[in-house]
C-alpha positions as CSV (number, residue, x, y, z in Angstrom):
1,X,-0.6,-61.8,54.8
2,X,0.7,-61.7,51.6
3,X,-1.1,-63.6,48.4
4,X,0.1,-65.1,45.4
5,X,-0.9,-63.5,41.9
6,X,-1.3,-65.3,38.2
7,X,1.7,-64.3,36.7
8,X,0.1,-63.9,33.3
9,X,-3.8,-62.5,33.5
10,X,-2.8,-61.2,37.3
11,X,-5.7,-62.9,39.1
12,X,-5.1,-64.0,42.8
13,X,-4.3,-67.7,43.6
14,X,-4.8,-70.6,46.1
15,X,-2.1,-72.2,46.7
16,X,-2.4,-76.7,46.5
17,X,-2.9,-77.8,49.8
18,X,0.2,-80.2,49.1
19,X,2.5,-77.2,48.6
20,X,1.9,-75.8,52.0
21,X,3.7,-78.6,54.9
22,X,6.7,-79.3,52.4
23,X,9.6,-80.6,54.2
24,X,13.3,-79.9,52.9
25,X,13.8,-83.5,51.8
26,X,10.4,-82.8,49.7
27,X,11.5,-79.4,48.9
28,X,14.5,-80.6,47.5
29,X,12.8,-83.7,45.3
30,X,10.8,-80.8,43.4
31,X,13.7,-78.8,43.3
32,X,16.0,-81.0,41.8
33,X,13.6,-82.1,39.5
34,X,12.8,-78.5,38.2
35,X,14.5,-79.3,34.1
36,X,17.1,-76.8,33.5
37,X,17.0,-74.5,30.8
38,X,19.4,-74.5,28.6
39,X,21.5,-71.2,27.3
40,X,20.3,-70.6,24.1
41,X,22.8,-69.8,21.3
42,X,23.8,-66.2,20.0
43,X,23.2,-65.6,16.6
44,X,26.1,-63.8,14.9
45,X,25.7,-59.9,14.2
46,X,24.1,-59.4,10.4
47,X,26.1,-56.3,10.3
48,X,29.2,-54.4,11.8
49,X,27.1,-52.0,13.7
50,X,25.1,-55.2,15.1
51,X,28.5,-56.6,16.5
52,X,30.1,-53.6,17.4
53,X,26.7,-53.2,19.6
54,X,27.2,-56.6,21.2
55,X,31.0,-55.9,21.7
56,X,29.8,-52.9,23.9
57,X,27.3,-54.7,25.4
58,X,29.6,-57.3,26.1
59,X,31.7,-55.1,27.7
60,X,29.3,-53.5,29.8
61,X,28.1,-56.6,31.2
62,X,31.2,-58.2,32.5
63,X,31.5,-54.9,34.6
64,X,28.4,-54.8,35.7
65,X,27.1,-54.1,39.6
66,X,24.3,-55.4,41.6
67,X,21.1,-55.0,40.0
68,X,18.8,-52.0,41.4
69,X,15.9,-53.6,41.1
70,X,15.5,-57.4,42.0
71,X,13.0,-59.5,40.0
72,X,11.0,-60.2,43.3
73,X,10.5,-59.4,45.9
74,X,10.7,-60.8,49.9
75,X,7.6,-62.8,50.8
76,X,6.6,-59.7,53.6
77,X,5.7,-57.3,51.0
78,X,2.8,-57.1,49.2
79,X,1.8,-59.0,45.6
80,X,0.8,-56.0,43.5
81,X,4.9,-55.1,44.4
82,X,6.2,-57.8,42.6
83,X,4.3,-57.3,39.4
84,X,6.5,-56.2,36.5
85,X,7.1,-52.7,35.7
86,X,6.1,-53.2,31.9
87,X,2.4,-54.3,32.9
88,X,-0.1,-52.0,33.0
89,X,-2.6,-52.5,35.7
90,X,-5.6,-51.1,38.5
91,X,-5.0,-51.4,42.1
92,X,-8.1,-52.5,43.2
93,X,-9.3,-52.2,47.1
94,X,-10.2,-55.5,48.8
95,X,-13.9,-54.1,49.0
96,X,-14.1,-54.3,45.7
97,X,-12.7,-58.2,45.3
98,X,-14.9,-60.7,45.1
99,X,-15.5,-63.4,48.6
100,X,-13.7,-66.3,48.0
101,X,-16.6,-68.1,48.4
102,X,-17.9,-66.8,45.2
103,X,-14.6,-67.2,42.8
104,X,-15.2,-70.9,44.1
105,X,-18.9,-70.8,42.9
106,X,-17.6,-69.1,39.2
107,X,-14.2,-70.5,38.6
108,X,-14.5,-74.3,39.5
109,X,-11.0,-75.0,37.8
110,X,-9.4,-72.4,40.2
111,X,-10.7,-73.7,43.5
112,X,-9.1,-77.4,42.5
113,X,-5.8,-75.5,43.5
114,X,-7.1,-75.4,47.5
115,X,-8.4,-78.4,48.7
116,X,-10.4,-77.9,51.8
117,X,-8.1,-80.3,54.1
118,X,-4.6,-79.9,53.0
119,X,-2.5,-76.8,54.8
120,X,-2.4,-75.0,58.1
121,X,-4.5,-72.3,57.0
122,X,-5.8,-69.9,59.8
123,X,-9.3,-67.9,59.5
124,X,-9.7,-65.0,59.6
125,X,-11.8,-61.9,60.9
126,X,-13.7,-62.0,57.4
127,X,-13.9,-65.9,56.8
128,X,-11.0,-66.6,54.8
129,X,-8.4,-68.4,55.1
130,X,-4.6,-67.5,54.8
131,X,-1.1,-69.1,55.0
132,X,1.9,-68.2,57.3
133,X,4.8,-66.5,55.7
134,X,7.0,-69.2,55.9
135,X,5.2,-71.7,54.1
136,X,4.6,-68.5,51.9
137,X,8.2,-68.0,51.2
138,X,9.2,-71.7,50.9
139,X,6.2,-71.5,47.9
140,X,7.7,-68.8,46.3
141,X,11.1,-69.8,46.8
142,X,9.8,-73.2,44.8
143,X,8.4,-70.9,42.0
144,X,11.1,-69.1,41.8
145,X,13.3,-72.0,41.2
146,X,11.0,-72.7,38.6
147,X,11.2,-69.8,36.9
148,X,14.5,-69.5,36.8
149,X,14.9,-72.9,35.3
150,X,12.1,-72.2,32.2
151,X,10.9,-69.2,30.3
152,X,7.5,-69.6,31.7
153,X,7.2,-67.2,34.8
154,X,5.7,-69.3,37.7
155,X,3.0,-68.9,39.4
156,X,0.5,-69.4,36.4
157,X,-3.6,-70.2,36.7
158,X,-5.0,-73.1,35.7
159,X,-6.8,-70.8,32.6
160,X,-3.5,-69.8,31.5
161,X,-1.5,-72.9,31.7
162,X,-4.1,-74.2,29.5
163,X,-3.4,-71.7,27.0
164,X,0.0,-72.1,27.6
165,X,0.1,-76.3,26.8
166,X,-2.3,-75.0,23.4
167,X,0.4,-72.5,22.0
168,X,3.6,-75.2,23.4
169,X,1.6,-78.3,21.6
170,X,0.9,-75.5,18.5
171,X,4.8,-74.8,18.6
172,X,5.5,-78.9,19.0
173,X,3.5,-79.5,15.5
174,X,5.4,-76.8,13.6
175,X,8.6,-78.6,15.3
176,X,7.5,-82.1,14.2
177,X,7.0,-80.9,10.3
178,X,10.0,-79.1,10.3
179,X,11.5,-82.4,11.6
180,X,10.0,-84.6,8.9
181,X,10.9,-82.2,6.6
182,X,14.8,-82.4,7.3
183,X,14.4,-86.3,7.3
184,X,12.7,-86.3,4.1
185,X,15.3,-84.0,2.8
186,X,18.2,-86.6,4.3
187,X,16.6,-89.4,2.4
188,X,16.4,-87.7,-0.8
189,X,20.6,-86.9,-0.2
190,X,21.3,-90.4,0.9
191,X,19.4,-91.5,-2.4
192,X,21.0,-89.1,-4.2
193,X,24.6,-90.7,-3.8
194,X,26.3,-90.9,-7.3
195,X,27.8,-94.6,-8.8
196,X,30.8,-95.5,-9.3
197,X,30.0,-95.0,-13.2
198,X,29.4,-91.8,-12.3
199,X,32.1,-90.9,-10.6
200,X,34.4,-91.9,-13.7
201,X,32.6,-89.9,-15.6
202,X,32.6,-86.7,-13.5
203,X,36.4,-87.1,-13.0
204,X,36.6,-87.6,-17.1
205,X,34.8,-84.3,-17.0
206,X,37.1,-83.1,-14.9
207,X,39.9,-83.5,-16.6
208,X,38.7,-82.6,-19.9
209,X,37.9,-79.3,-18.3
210,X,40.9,-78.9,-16.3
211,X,42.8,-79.9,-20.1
212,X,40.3,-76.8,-21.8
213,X,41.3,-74.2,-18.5
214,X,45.2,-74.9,-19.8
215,X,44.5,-74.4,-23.4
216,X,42.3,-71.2,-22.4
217,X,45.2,-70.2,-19.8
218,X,47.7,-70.5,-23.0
219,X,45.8,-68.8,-25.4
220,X,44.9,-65.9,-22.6
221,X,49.2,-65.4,-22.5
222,X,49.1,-65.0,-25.9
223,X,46.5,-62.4,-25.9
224,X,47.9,-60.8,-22.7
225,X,51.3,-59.9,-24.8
226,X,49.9,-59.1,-28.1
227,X,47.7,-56.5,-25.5
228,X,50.8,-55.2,-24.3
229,X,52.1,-54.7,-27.5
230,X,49.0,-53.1,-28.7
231,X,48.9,-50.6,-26.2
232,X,52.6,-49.3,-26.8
233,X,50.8,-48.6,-30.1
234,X,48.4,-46.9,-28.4
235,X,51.1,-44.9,-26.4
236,X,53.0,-43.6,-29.6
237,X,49.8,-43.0,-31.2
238,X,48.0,-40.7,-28.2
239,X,51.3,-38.9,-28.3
240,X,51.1,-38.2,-31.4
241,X,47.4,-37.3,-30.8
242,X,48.4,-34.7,-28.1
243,X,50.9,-33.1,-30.7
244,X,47.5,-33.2,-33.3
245,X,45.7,-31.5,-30.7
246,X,48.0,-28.9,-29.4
247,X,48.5,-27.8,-33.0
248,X,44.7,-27.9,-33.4
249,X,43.8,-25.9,-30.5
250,X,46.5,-23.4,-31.4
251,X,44.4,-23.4,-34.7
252,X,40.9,-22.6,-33.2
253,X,42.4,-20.2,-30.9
254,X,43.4,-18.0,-33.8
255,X,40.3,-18.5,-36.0
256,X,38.1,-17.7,-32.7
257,X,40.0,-14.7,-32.6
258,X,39.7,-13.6,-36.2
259,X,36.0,-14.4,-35.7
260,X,35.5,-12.5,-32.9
261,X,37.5,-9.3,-35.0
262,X,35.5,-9.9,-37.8
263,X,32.1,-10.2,-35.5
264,X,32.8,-6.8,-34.1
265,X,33.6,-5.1,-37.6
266,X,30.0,-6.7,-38.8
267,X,28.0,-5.5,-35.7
268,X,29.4,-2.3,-35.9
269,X,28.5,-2.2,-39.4
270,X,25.3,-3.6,-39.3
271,X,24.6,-1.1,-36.1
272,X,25.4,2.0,-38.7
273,X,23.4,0.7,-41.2
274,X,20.3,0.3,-38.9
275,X,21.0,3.7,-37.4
276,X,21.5,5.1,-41.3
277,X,17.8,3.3,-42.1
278,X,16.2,4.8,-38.9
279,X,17.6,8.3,-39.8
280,X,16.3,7.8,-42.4
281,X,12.5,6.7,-42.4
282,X,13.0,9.7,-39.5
283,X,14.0,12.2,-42.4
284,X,11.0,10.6,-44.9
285,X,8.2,10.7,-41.9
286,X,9.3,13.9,-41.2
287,X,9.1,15.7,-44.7
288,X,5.9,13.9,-45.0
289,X,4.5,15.9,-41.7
290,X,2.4,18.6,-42.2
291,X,2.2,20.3,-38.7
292,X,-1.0,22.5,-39.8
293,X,-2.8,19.2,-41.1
294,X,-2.2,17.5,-38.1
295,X,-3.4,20.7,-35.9
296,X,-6.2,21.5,-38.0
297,X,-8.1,18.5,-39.2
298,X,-10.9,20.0,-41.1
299,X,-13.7,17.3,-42.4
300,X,-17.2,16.4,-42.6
301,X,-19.8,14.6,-40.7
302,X,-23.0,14.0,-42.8
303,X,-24.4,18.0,-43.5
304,X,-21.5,19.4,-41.1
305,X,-19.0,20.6,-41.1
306,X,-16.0,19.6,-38.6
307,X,-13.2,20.8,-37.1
308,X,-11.0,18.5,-35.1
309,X,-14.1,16.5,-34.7
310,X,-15.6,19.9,-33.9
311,X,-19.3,20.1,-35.4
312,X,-20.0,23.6,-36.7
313,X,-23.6,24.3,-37.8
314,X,-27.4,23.2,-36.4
315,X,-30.4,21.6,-37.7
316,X,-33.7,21.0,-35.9
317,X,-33.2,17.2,-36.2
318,X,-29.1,17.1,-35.5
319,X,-29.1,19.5,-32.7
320,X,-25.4,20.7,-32.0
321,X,-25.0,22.5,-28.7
322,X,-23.6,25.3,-28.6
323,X,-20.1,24.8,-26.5
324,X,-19.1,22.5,-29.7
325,X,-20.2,25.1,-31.9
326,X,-18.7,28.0,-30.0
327,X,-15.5,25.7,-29.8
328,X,-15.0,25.2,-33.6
329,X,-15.5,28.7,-33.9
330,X,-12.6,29.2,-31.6
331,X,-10.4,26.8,-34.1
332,X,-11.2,28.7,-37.0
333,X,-10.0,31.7,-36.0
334,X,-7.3,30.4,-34.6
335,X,-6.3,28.5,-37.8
336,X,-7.0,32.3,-40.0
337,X,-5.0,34.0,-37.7
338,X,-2.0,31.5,-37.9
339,X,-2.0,31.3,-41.8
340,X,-2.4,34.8,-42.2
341,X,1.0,34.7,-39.7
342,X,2.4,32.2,-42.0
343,X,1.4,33.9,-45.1
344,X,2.2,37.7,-43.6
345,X,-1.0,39.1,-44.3
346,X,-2.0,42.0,-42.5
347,X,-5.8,42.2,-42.2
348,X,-6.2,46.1,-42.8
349,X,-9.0,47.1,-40.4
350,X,-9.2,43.7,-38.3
351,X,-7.4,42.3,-35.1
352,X,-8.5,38.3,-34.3
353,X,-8.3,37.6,-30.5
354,X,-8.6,33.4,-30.7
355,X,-9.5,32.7,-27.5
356,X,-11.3,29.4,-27.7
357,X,-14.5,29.1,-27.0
358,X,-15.1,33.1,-26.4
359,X,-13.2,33.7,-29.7
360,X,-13.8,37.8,-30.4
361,X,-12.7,39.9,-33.5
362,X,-12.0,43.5,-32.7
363,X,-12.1,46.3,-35.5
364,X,-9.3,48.9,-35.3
365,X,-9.6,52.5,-35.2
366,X,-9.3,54.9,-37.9
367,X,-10.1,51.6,-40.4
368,X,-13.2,52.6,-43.5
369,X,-14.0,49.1,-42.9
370,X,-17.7,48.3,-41.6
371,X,-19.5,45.8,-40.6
372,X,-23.4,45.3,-41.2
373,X,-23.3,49.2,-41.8
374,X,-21.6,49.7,-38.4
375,X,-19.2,52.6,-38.5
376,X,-18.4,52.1,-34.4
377,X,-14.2,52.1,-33.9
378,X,-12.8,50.2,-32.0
379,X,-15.6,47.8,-31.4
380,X,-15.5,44.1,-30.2
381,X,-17.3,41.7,-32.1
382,X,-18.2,38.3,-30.5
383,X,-17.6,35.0,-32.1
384,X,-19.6,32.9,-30.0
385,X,-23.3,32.7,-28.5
386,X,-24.7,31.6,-25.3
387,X,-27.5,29.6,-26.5
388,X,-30.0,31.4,-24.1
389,X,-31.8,32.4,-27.0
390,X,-33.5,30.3,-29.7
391,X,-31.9,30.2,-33.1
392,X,-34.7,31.9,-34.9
393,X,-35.0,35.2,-33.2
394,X,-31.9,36.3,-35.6
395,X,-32.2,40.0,-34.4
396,X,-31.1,39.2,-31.2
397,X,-28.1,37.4,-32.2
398,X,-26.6,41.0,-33.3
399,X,-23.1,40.7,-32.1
400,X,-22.4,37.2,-32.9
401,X,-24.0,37.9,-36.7
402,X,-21.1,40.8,-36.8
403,X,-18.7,38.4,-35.6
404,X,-19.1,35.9,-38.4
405,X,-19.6,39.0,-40.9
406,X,-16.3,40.2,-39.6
407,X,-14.7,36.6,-39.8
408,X,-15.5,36.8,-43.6
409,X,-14.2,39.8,-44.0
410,X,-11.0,39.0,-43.0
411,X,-11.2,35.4,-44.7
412,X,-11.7,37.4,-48.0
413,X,-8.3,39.2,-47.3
414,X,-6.6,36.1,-46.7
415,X,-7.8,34.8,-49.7
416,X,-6.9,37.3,-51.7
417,X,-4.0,37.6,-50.5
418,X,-2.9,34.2,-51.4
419,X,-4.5,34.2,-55.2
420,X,-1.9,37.3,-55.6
421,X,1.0,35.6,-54.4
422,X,0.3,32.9,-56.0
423,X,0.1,34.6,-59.7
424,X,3.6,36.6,-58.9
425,X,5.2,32.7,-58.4
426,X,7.4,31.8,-61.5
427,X,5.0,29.2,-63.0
428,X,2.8,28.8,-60.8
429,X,-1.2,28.5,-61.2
430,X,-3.3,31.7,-60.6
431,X,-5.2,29.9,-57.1
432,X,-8.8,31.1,-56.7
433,X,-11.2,30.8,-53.5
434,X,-13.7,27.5,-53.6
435,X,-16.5,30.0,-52.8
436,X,-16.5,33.7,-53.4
437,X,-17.1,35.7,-50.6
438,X,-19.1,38.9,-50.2
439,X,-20.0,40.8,-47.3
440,X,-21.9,38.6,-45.7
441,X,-22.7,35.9,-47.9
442,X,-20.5,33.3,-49.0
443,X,-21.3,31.2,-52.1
444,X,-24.8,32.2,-52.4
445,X,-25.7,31.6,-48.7
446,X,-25.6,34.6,-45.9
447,X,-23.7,33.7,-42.9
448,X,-26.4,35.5,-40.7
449,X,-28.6,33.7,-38.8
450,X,-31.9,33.8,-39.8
451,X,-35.4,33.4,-39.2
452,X,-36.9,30.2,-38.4
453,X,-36.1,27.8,-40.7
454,X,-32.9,29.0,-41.6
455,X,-30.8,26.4,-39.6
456,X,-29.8,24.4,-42.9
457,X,-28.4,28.0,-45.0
458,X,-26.7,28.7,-41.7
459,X,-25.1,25.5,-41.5
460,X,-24.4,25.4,-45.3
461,X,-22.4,28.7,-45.0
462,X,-20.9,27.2,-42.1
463,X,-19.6,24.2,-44.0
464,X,-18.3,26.7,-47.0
465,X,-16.4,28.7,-44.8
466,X,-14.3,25.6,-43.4
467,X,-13.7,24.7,-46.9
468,X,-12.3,28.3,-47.8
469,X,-10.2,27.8,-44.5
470,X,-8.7,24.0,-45.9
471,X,-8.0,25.4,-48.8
472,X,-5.6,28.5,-47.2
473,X,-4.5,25.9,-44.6
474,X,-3.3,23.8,-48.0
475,X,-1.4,26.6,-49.5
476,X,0.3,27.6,-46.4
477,X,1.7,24.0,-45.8
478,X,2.7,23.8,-50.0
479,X,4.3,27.1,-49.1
480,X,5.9,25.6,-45.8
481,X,7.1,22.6,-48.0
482,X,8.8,24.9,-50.4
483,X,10.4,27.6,-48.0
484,X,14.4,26.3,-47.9
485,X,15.5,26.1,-44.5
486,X,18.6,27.7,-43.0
487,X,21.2,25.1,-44.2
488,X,19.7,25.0,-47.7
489,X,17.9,21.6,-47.6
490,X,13.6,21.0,-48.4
């Protein structure tokens, strides 16, 4: 048999014994005297998508069908398939409900609802008593009414109809202030009813307001038309204005268009002039140039002497190995051989083969030129040394000493060479070498290497000899400066 379920905390109820042998005429007494529940009001729509929403709605509902689902259920089914969708809830098995017995023992304010002695309740196999299903259905039928006649949905626990009458009596107070509120607030209108002196005077204010709106209606005419005259002022005077401006943007047009002519003729102008000072500074930098300056930059560092940074001597405390020194050899002869080109001096008995760092000097055949008392033809002379033998032993640097013997020779040529050209220019200064050179000393130093201790004269004569080779390197620029080129300009 079915069993009725707490409609709020979904506990199962006993139903009053009084409940269970109602006759229709009793039936009907609680019927009738179920209150009825009045239709509540609609509120109207705060916005037109609100009513438009309750137009459909409207709408819908007046061609509505029957319902799928009915609110309850007949009394032959069970509870838990009247319980609303919405609820969330645990089907529990009936082994794991408690006896009736004990919710009697825990819940005293339950078992008031099942007097002992009051229905025709049959046991059961397990000891509890149930109700037939059509005092069942004529129960529900009852609480149906009753639900349908309220917004409470019946049947309801004792627990929670107590909870219910807390929250009604809870809504009842905030009824009764509003209540006193709205007579208080009657009260205070009643007793704010105006005299009869006031009256008078509020029609006297009348008036005099009503005579002030005339007088302001009058003068507001007046203003209205001396408006409408103004703006036919306004009228003539914007056409006017339209004339001012046509003329005035015919004006502009023609000054932007001189501006932009004349802005064209000044960047073009400007643009020659800045192309006329480039070519310019290009023409000055260039005459300032010296090509065999800036290939050969002969110098000093400390007791050496350097070529392009090129170290050419060696001292027991400044080591210099011998790749640099072999290399600034190399640039020497490389720098003689081009002035002598510049200067188109033929070095009778000598050939220089510049050839960096294995520089050689080679004697030609059938020359009475000798070097170091050698009267071999045809001989090769390094300008270079491997370094496998120590500075000191000078006899065994043989071929490098002729070398450097033979570079002086030909630096002697060169340098006569120029003080003779130099004495044949109209006006110009009879040049002389910075050091004399002869065979092979230069100055007063040999360019030999040698014995020990001889690393400073080397390197002194070293020094001298790149000073003899700045000074031919200066003439043959002053003479490059001089020389007029094809067109006829310096």
């Amino acid at each position: 048999m079915s069993q009725l379920i707490c409609q709020k905390c979904r506990t199962p109820l006993r139903i009053d014994g009084t409940l269970e042998d109602l006759n229709p005429a009793s039936f009907k007494i609680l019927a009738d005297a179920a209150p009825t529940l009045q239709p509540k009001s609609q509120e109207a729509p705060r916005s037109a998508a609100a009513k438009e929403r309750r137009q459909q709605y409207g709408e819908a509902s007046q061609h509505a069908g029957a319902p799928i689902h009915k609110r309850r259920l007949s009394s032959g089914q069970k509870a838990q398939e009247r319980m609303r969708p919405d609820m969330s809830y645990v089907m529990l098995t009936e082994s794991q409900i408690a006896p009736e017995r004990q919710d009697q023992a825990t819940s005293p304010t339950k078992a008031k609802l099942a007097p002992p002695a009051a229905s025709k309740a049959t046991n059961s196999s397990d000891g509890k008593k149930t109700i037939n299903s059509a005092d069942l259905e004529q129960t529900m039928k009852l609480f149906e009414i009753l639900s349908a006649r309220s917004d409470i949905d019946h049947p309801i626990c004792i627990e929670c109809t107590e909870l219910l009458l807390e929250g009604l009596q809870k809504r009842q107070a905030a009824v009764t202030r509003e209540r006193d509120a709205y007579v208080q607030f009657l009260k205070q209108a009643q007793e704010d009813v105006p005299t009869d002196e006031e009256k008078a005077k509020t029609k006297k204010d009348l008036e005099e307001a009503q005579r002030r709106e005339k007088q302001a209606l009058d003068e507001l005419e007046a203003l209205e038309a001396e408006k409408a005259r103004m703006e036919d002022e306004i009228a003539a005077l914007d056409a006017e204005a339209e004339d001012l401006d046509e003329e005035e943007e015919k004006f502009w047009r023609e000054r932007n268009a001189f501006t932009a002519e004349l802005t064209a003729f000044q960047e073009e102008r400007d643009s020659l002039q800045n192309q006329l000072a480039h070519d310019t500074k290009l023409l000055e930098s260039l005459q300032r140039t010296n090509v065999y300056n800036d290939t050969f930059c002969i110098g000093h560092d400390g007791f050496f002497g350097t070529i392009n940074g090129l170290r050419l001597g060696r001292l027991p405390d400044h080591p210099v190995d011998w790749a640099e020194i072999n290399a600034a050899w190399g640039q020497v002869l490389l720098l003689t051989a081009i002035v002598a080109d510049k200067e188109k001096c033929n070095l009778r008995g000598w050939k220089l083969h510049p050839m960096g760092s294995t520089s050689k000097i080679e004697k030609i055949e059938g020359s009475d030129q000798s070097t170091n008392g050698n009267k071999s033809k045809g001989a090769m002379y390094e300008l270079y040394s491997s370094g496998d033998v120590p500075l000191s032993f000078g006899f065994l640097h043989r071929s490098f000493d002729s070398g450097m013997v033979a570079f002086l020779d030909c630096l002697r040529q060169l340098g006569e060479h120029v003080e003779r050209m130099s004495s044949r220019a109209p006006g110009g200064a009879s040049l002389a070498m910075p050091y004399a050179i002869a065979k092979d000393r230069i100055g007063d130093v040999s360019i030999k290497l040698g014995n020990f201790g001889q690393e400073e004269q080397w390197t002194k004569a070293c020094k001298y000899t790149l000073t003899c080779c700045k000074f031919l390197l200066a003439h043959a620029s002053h003479v490059a400066d001089e020389s007029p080129d094809p067109k006829g300009t310096r």
